[in-house]
BALOKOL-332884 format. One line per field, with one value per residue (C-alpha): x, z, y; residue in one letter. Coordinates in steps of 0.02 Angstrom, whole numbers. Example, Ala and Ser with C-alpha at 12.3 -4.5 7.8 and 13.67 -1.06 7.14 Angstrom:
! residues 2
c1 615:684
c3 390:357
c2 -225:-53
resn A:S
END
This chain:
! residues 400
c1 372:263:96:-9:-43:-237:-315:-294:-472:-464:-351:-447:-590:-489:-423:-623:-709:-575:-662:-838:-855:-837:-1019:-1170:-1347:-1395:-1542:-1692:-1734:-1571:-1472:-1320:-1221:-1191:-1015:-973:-919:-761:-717:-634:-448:-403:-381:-282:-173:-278:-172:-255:-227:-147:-80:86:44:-25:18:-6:-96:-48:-97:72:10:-161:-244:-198:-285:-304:-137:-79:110:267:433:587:749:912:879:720:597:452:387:208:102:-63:-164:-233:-49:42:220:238:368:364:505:542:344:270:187:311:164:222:224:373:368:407:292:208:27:-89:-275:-329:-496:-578:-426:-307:-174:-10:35:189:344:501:699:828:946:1077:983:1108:1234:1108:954:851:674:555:360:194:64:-113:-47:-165:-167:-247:-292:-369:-248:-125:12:176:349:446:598:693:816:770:848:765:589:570:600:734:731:595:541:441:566:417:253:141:24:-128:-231:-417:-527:-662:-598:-513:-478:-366:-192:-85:68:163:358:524:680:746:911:945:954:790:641:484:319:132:1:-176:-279:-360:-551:-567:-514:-482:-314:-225:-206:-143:64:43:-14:33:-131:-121:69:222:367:547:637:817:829:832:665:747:727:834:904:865:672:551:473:620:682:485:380:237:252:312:474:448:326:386:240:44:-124:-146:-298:-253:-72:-49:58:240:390:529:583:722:773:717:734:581:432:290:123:-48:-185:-366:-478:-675:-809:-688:-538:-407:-222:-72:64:242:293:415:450:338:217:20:-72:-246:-364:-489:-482:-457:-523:-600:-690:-872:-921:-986:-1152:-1138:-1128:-995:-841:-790:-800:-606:-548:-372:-335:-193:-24:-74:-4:-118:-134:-7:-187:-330:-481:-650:-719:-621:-524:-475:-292:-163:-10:108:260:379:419:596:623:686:520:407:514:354:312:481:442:263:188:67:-79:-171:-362:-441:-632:-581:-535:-402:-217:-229:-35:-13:102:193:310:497:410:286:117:-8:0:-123:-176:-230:-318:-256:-326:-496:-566:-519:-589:-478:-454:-265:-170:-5:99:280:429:527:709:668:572:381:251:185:28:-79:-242:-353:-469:-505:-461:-322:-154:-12:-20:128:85:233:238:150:301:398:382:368
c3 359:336:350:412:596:662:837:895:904:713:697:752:672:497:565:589:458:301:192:256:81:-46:-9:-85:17:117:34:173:247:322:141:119:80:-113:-179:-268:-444:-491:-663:-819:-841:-867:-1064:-1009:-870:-734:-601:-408:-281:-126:58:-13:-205:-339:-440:-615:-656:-815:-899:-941:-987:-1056:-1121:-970:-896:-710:-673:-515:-475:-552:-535:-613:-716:-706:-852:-787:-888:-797:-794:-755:-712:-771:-693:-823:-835:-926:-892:-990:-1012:-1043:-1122:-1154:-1084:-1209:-1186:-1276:-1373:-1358:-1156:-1096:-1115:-975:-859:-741:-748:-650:-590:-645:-539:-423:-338:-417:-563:-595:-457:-385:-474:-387:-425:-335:-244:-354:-520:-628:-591:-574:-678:-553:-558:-416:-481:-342:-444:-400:-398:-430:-381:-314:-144:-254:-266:-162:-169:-259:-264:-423:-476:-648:-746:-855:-1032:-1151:-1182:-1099:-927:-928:-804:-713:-565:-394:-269:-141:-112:36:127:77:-10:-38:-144:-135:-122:-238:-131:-12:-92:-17:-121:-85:-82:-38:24:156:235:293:115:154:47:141:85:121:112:137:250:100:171:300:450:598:495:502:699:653:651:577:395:287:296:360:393:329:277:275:167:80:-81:-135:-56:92:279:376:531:623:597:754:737:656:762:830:798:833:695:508:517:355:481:525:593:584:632:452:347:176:160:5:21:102:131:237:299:230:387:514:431:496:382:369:269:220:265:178:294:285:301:388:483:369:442:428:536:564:578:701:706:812:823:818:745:793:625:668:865:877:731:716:571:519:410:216:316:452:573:705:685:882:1011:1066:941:1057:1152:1256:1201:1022:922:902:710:688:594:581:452:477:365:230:94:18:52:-58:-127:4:-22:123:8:19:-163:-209:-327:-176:-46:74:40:120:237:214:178:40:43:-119:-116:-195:-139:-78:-262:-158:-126:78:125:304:412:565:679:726:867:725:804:684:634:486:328:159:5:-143:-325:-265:-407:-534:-429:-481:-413:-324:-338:-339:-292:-316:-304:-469:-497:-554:-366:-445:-395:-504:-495:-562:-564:-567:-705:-846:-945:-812:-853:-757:-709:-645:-527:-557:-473:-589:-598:-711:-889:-975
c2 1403:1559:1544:1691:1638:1635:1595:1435:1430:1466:1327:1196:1257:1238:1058:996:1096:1107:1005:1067:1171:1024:972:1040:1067:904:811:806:640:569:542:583:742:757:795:928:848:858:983:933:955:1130:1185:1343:1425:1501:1636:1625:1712:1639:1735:1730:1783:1719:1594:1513:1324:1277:1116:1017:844:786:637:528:405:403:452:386:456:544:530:634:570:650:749:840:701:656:465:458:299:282:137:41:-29:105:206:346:467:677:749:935:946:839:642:547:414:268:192:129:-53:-209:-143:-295:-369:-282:-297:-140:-128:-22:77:-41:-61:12:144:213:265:272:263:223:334:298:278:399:223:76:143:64:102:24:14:-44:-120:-231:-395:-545:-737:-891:-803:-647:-486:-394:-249:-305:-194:-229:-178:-160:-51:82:76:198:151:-26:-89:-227:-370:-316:-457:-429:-423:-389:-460:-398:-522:-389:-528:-519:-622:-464:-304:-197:-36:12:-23:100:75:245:207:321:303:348:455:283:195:92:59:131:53:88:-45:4:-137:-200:-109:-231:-121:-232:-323:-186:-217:-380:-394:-569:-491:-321:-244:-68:-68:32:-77:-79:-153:-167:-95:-276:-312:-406:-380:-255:-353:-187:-163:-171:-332:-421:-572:-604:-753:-641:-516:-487:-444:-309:-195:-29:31:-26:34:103:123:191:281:372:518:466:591:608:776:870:949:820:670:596:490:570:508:565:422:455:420:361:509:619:545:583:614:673:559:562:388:303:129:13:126:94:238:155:110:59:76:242:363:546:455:386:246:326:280:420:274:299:204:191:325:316:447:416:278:265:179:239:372:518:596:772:841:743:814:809:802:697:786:623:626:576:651:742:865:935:1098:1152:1226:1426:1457:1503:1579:1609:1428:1355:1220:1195:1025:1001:891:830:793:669:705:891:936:1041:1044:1100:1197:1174:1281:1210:1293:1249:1116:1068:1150:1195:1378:1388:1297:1374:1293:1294:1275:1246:1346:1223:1076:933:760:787:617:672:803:813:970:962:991:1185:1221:1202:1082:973:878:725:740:574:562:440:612:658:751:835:1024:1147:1272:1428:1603:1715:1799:1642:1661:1484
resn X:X:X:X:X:X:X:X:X:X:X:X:X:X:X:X:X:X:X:X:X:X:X:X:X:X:X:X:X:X:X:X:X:X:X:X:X:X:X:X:X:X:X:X:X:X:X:X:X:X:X:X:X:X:X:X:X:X:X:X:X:X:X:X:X:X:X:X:X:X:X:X:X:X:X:X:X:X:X:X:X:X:X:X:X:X:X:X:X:X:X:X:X:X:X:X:X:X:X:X:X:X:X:X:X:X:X:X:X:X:X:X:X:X:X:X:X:X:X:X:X:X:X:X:X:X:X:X:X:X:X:X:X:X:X:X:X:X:X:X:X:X:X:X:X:X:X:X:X:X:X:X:X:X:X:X:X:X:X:X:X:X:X:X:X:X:X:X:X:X:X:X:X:X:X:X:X:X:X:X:X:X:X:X:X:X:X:X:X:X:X:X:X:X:X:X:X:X:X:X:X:X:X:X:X:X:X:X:X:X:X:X:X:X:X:X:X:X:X:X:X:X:X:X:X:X:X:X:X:X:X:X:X:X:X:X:X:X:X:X:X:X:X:X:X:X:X:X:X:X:X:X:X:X:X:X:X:X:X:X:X:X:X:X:X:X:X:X:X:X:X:X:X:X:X:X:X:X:X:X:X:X:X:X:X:X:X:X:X:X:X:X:X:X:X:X:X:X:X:X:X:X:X:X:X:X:X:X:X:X:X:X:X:X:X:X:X:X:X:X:X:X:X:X:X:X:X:X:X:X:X:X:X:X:X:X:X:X:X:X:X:X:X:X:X:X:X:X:X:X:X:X:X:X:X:X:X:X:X:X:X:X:X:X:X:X:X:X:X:X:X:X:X:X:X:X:X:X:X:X:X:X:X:X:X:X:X:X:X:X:X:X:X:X:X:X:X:X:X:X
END
């Protein structure tokens, strides 16, 4: 977990401030800071510096719209959603043309459409692949889990084997959707509280919670709220706003997920079951308005964020990095920004204390969706974009 320590007074200066830089000048008379915009998708490789040596960007994948998550076959291809509704598939580093066809119906509006990618444990057997998409209906549109088997180019038999009670007739933000499995077998699910705040405190809906689920889409007998007239018996934990970076630890085992916050208040959680992590009651964030939010960043009974950023970097993708490719890098988690244009790497120590953070590929100031560690120890990355792609980032040292 090497990061180069600082102060602790350093520290928390990097925990409030870190996304300080992505603004430009403030505008006089009260309006509101500008972002800085976001730059198209790199043409070539570009080598940065970082404390533990540079490394190499290199464009893998263009010509993608919006993509929104990535997941790796067996055979080191890479499926790719894009949210307008497409899978697609990259073999030997090129976009196969064609998308994989079967994939479901999906709203694609606002923050919606076809999102995570996910197989199952034992996919080399069952070829099961597990897809989160914008869902819509009578009662408006929602977060659905399907799941089908992967045979070549189409999606066979694919059916929703989940749907989260995450309707809304008005909103199209705040789907969450981030899915993984965990050491336990069981289907972890985010689902963001739909922009309407107060339902995620609300155990009688899915807004705001993590779920648990069978790999069938079913209720474990052993979740928190199962047995209770009171609560959903899919809720794992709730108090959510917007979860879209979900990993469990290699060495501990333990969930933990990213949650993008409003202006400021983003946080990095690790999740036990039960739990209330406090949206909107307790927050370190403001409404887009500057208008304060509550002032009970904690509140007692309520879990407390691991790293909470203020300002917002727009947090999305997360990796736990455990691969051979960055030796210095082992341990660290990795943090994609959305509105940052940033991936943050964030050091803990063995009792996971803060120890430093570092950004990373600021200079090429791309919207970070996704992050992921291939099979070969690099990360890989979506960037969000209606001219989007996927980029590797390598030790300078690899020759490609």
């Amino acid at each position: 977990m090497t990061l180069r320590r600082r102060s602790s007074a350093l520290v928390l200066a990097a925990a409030l401030a870190v996304a300080a830089s992505v603004t430009a000048d403030a505008q006089r008379g009260g309006q509101r800071f500008r972002r800085v915009p976001a730059l198209p998708f790199p043409a070539a490789p570009v080598v940065l510096d970082t404390l533990e040596g540079q490394i190499r960007i290199v464009p893998m994948v263009t010509g993608l719209e919006n993509p929104w998550s990535i997941a790796f076959l067996p055979g080191g291809e890479m499926l790719v959603t894009e949210k307008p509704g497409r899978l697609r598939l990259v073999r030997n580093g090129q976009l196969v043309t064609e998308p994989i066809a079967g994939t479901p119906d999906v709203v694609a509006r606002g923050q919606g459409g076809l999102l995570e990618v996910t197989l199952h444990p034992q996919f080399a057997t069952n070829e099961l692949i597990y897809l989160t998409y914008s869902k819509g209906g009578e009662r408006g549109n929602t977060t659905a889990l399907a799941r089908g088997r992967l045979n070549g180019m189409a999606i066979e038999g694919l059916q929703d084997i989940f749907v989260a009670d995450a309707w809304s007739d008005r909103s199209g933000v705040h789907f969450g959707s981030k899915i993984a499995f965990g050491p336990d077998g069981k289907l972890y699910m985010t689902v963001g509280e739909r922009g309407e705040g107060q339902p995620a405190q609300d155990l009688m809906v899915h807004k705001g919670k993590v779920l648990r689920l069978n790999d069938d889409g079913t209720v474990p007998a052993d979740n928190p709220f199962a047995g209770r007239t009171d609560a959903r018996a899919e809720i794992y934990s709730y108090g959510h706003r917007n979860m879209q970076g979900l990993a469990f630890h290699p060495v501990t085992g333990e969930l933990w997920l990213t949650e993008h916050g409003p202006q400021g208040g983003d946080e990095l959680n690790v999740i036990k079951p039960g739990r209330n992590y406090g949206w909107p009651v307790a927050t370190y964030g403001r409404e887009y308005s500057g208008v304060i939010i509550t002032q009970q960043p904690y509140v007692e009974g309520m879990e407390p964020p691991v790293l909470a950023l203020v300002p917002s970097l727009g947090l999305s993708g997360l990796v736990i990095y455990q691969g051979d490719a960055f030796p210095g890098w082992e341990g660290n988690f990795f943090l994609g920004g959305l509105s940052g244009l940033q991936i943050q790497r964030v050091g803990f120590n063995s009792e996971f204390l803060l120890v430093g953070m570092e950004e990373i590929a600021r200079e090429i100031r791309q919207r970070i969706r996704d992050l992921r560690e291939g099979p070969d120890g690099l990360l890989y990355v979506a960037t969000d974009g209606s001219v989007g792609g996927i980029l590797r980032i390598e030790p300078v040292a690899a020759t490609r």
